[in-house]
C-alpha positions in Angstrom: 108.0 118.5 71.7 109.2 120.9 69.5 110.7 124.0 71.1 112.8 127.2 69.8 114.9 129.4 72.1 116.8 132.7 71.2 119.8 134.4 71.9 122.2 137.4 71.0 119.7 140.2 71.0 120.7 142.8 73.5 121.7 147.0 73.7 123.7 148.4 70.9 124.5 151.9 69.1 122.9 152.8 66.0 125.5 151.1 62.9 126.6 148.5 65.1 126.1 144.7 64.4 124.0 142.2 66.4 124.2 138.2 65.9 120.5 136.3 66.8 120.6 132.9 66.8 117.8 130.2 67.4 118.1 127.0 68.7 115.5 124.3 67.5 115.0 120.6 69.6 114.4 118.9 66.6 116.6 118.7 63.5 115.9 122.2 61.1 116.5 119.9 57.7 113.4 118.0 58.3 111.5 121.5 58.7 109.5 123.0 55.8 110.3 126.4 56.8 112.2 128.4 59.5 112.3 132.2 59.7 112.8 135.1 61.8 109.7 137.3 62.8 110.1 141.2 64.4 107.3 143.2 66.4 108.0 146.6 67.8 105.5 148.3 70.0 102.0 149.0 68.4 102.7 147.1 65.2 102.1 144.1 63.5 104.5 141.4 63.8 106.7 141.3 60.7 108.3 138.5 58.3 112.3 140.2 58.9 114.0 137.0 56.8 113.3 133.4 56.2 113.8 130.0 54.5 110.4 128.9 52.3 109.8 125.1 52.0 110.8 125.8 48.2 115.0 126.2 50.1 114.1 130.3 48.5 115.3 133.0 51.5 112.9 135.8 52.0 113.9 139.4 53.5 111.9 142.5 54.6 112.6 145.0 51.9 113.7 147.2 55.1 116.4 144.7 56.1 117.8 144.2 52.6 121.5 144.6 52.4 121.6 144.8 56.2 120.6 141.3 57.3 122.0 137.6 56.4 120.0 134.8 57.8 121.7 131.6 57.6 121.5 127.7 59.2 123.5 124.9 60.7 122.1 122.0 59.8 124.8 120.0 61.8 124.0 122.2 65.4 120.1 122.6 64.7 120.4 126.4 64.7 119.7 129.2 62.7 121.0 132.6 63.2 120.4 136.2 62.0 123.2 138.3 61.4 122.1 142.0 61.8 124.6 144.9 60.5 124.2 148.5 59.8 121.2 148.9 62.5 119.1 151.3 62.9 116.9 152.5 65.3 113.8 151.3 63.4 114.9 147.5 64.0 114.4 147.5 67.5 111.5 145.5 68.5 111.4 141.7 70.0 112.7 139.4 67.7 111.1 135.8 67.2 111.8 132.7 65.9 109.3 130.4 63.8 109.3 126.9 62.7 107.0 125.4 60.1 106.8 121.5 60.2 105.0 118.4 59.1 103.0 115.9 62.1 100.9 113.0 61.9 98.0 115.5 63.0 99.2 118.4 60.5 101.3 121.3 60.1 102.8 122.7 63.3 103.7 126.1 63.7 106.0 126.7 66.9 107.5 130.1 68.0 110.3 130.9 70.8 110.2 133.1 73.2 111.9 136.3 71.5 114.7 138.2 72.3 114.8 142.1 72.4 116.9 144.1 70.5 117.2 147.7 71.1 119.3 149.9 68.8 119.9 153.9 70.5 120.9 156.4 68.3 
């Protein structure tokens, strides 16, 4: 029941700023891990930033310095704050959710959004 939906991706100028956020059903603080995932065309989708079940953040050593993810426990949404883009960090960005069921671990993805960056 479970479900993820994106936002805020869109067109923008190389050095610009972008603001992703993900909307989650379910309440986030009950999730072991939540993260945002990137895949451009002809590669491998990519770990871009992310909260571990350990409460740690993870970032893409590419994305370092450049990108904030944060969450709202209260509204159920993370978002992904992008600044200083480049054209390299276009692709379709996803958001992932990691959580406990009766059955197992669940593992639920949105939709994406695209994010272009022109130079």
């Amino acid at each position: 029941q479970v479900q993820l939906v994106e936002s805020g991706g869109g067109l923008v100028q190389a050095g610009g700023s972008l603001r992703l956020s993900c909307a989650a059903s379910g309440s986030i603080a009950s999730f072991n891990a939540m993260g945002w995932y990137r895949q451009a065309p002809g590669k491998q989708r990519e770990l871009v930033a992310g909260f571990t079940s350990g409460g740690t953040t993870n970032y893409a050593d590419s994305v370092k310095g450049r990108f904030t993810i944060s969450r709202d426990n209260a509204k159920n949404t993370v978002a992904l704050t992008m600044n200083s883009l480049k054209p390299e960090d276009t692709a379709v960005y996803y958001c992932n959710a990691v959580f406990s069921s009766i059955t197992g671990p669940r593992n639920v993805w949105g939709w994406g959004t695209q994010v272009t960056v022109s130079s």
